[in-house]
N, C-alpha and C positions, 0 to 999 in steps of 0.2 A: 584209202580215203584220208584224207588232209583232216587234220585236227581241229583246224574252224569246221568244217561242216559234219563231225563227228559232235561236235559243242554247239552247234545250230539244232541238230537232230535232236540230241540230248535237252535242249531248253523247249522245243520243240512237242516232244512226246511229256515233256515234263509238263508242259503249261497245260497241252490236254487232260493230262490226268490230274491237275489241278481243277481245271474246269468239271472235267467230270467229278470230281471230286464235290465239289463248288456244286455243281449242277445234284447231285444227288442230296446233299447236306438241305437244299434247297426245296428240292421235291419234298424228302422228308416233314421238314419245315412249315412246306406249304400243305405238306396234306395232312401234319395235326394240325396247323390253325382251320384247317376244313372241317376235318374233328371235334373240335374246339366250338365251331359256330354250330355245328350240327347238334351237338347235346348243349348250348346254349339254346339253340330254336325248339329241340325238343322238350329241353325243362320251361321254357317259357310256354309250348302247348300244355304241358300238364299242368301250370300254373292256371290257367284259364279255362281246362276242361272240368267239365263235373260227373261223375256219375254216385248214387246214390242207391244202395242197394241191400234190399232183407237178408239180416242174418250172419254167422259169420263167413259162411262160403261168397260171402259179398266182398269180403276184401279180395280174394283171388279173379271173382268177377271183375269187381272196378282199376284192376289192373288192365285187366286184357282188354279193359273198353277204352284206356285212356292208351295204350298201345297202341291201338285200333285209329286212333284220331291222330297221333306223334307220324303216322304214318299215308293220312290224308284222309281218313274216313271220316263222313260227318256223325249227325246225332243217333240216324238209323241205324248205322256202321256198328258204330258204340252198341246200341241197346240188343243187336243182335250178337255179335262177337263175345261183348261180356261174358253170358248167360251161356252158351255154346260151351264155354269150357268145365261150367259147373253140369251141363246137360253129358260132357263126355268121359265126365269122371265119376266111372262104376259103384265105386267105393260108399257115393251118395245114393243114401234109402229114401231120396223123396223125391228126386230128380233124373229125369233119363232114363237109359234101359234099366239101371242097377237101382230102379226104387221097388218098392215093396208092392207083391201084387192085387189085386183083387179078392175078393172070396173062391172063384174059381182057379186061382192060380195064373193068369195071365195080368202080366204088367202094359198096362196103357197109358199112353203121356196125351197131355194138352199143354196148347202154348197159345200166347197173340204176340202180336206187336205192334206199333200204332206209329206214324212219323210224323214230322212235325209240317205237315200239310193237310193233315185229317186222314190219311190213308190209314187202313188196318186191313189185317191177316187173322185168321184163326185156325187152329187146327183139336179137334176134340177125340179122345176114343182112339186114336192112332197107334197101332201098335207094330214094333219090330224096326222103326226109322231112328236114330240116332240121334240124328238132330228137330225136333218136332218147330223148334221157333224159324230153320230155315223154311221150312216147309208152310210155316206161316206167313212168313216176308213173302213166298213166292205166290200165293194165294194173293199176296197184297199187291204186288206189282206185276204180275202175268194171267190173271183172270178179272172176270168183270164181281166177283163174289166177294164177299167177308169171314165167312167162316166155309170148310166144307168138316166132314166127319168121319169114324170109321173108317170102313174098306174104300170109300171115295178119295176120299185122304189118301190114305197108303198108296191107291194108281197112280193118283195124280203125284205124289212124290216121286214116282217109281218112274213115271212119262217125263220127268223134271230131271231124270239123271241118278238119281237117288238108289241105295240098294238095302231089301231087306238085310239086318242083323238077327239070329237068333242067340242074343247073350240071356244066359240069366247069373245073378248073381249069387256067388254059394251061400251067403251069408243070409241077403234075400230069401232062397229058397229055403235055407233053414229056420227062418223065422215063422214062415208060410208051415215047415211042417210043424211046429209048435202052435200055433196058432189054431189048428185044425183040431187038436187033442180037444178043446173046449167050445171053438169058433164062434168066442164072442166078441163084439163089438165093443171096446171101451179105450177112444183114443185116450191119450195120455196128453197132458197141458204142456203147451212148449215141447216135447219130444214130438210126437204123432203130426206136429200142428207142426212140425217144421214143412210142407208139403206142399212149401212154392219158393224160387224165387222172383223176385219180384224188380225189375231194376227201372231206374230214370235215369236220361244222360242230356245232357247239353253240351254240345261244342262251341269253339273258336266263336262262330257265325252268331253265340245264342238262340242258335235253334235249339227244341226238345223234342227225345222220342223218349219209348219206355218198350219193355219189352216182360213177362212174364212168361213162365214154363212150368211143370209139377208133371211128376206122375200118380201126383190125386191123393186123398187117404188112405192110409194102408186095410186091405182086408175090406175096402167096398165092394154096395153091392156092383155085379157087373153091370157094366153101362154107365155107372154115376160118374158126372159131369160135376166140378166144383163153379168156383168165380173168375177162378185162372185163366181162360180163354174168352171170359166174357169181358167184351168193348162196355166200361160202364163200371163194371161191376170191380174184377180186379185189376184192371188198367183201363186210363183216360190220358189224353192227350190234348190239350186244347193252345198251340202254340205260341196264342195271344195273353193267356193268363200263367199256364203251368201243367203240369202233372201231377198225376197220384197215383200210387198202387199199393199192392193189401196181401197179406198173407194169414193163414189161421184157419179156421173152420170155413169152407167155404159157402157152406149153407147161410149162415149167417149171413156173410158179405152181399150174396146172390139176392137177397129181400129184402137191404136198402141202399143197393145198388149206389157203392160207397164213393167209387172214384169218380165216377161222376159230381157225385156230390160236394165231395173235397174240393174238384176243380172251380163247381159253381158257386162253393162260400171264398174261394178267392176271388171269382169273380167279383163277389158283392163287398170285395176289401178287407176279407177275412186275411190273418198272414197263415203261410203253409202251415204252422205248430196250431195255430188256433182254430183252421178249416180239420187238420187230423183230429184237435181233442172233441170237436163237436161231431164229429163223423161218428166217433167210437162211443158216444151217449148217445147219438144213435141206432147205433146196434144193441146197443144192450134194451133200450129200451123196445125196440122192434122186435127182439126176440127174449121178451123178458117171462115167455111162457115156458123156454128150456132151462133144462140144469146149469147150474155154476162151474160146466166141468169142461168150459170151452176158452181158446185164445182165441184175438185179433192183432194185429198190428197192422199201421199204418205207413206210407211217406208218402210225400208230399214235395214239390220244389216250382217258386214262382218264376216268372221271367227274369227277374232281379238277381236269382239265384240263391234265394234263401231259401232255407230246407224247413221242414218240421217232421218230426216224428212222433207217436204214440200208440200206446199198447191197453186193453182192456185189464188184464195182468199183468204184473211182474213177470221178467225172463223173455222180453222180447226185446232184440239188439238187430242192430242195422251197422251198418258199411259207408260211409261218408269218404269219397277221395273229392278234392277242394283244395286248391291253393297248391299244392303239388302237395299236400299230408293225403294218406290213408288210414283211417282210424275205424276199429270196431267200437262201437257207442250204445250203452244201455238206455234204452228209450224210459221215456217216463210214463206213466201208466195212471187209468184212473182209477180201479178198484186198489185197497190197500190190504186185504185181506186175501 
């Protein structure tokens, strides 16, 4: 081989591996500025997403909801995904299989959830399903019904794909044998009454949904039903004004059927904080023939995307993700004693 075309080869294989060279540096290049826009679009979804939600397992909620949307989900998406991950984590005594159980020893959940078209789900008395708020969405969007209950529940989960679980929780169960040594009923304020959570979301779109879950008071009787799964009661959805949901004793909430209420004094030009503080005067004075030995709290969010919160007592805290912050936030309250 002649020396020029040994130095044609050589410049040759040299340009390619230039190019390639060139070419990869390139690729590279371009696929962090792809990177780049990508957790730019993202953080500009979570600047615009909202979710709102009871207590402090709300901040790990209002993550997964605003995940949930970074990824294309709308309000429904949100309000169900949120809640789902506080419903699969054992560890919580008032949510999912690992809440505290009945008087009898069996753990039963209820859930709703509501979208921002008027649609709702419910599921009550449901036992041995994981996730009780899918099982409410599917009520919402696969049958002609609103609520079903019990063992109808469970098929209908079961015909949906769904599989029983029999967990119980150790920690659960050994509170349940403690409990039985005296078997009386005296929930405790702010602990016992943690026994829902309660969430609102709005997306991109400003649309809202809400979603709530609980496995009820600890040590009820069996069969009690709280406000948790009631359309009205601990979730309302009204797409044109805002939402509200409720946690606390749910007896209370059940007999002035609060979120309703919340959404219809924004209706009337109330803001969300001032629809929650009159919601919560009246509870107390609806049920001002019980003891002093119960909580409420409140949220609330209008279409504008302002929030309100309030508590009957001190010790009720909510989960605010907004603007792209996540913050656990001490609600303000109207009894001071």
């Amino acid at each position: 081989m002649s020396h020029s075309n040994s130095r044609r080869q050589f410049l040759t294989k040299s340009g390619l591996a230039a190019a390639a060279l060139s070419l990869g540096i390139f690729s590279r290049a371009s696929e962090n500025r792809t990177n780049v826009r990508e957790k730019k679009k993202e953080l500009e979804v979570y600047k615009k997403g909202l979710a709102l939600s009871t207590w402090n397992a709300g901040i790990i909620a209002n993550n997964a909801a605003l995940a949930t949307m970074s990824t294309g989900g709308n309000a429904t998406d949100m309000a169900e995904e949120g809640v789902k991950v506080i419903e699969a984590d054992y560890s919580n005594l008032s949510v999912g299989l690992g809440g505290l159980p009945d008087r009898e020893g069996h753990t039963t959940l209820d859930a709703c959830i509501m979208n921002s078209i008027g649609q709702a789900g419910s599921v009550c008395f449901l036992e041995k399903i994981k996730h009780p708020v899918t099982v409410a969405r599917m009520v919402m969007e696969r049958t002609p019904h609103v609520m079903m209950v019990g063992e109808g529940a469970q098929q209908f989960a079961l015909s949906q794909g769904m599989t029983l679980e029999d967990y119980e929780s150790p920690e659960a169960v050994k509170a349940y044998k403690e409990w039985l040594v005296k078997s009386e009923y005296k929930p405790i304020i702010n602990i016992e009454n943690h026994d829902t959570i309660g969430m609102l979301t709005m997306d991109t779109n400003g649309d809202i949904a809400g979603s709530c879950t609980t496995s009820g008071l600890a040590f009820k009787m069996r069969g009690r039903v709280g406000d948790s799964p009631i359309i009205g009661a601990g979730l309302y959805i009204d797409n044109e004004i805002g939402g509200a949901t409720g946690t606390g004793l749910g007896e209370t909430v059940l007999r002035s059927c609060t979120a309703f209420l919340i959404v219809e004094l924004m209706r009337q030009g109330a803001s969300p904080q001032e629809a929650c503080e009159e919601a919560i005067k009246r509870v107390e004075k609806i049920n001002r023939f019980m003891k002093d030995d119960y909580q409420v709290g409140f949220l609330a969010v209008n279409k504008q995307g302002e929030v309100g919160a309030f508590g009957l007592r001190p010790g009720f805290n909510y989960a605010l993700h907004k603007n792209g912050a996540n913050q656990l936030i001490d609600a303000k309250y109207h009894l001071k004693k």
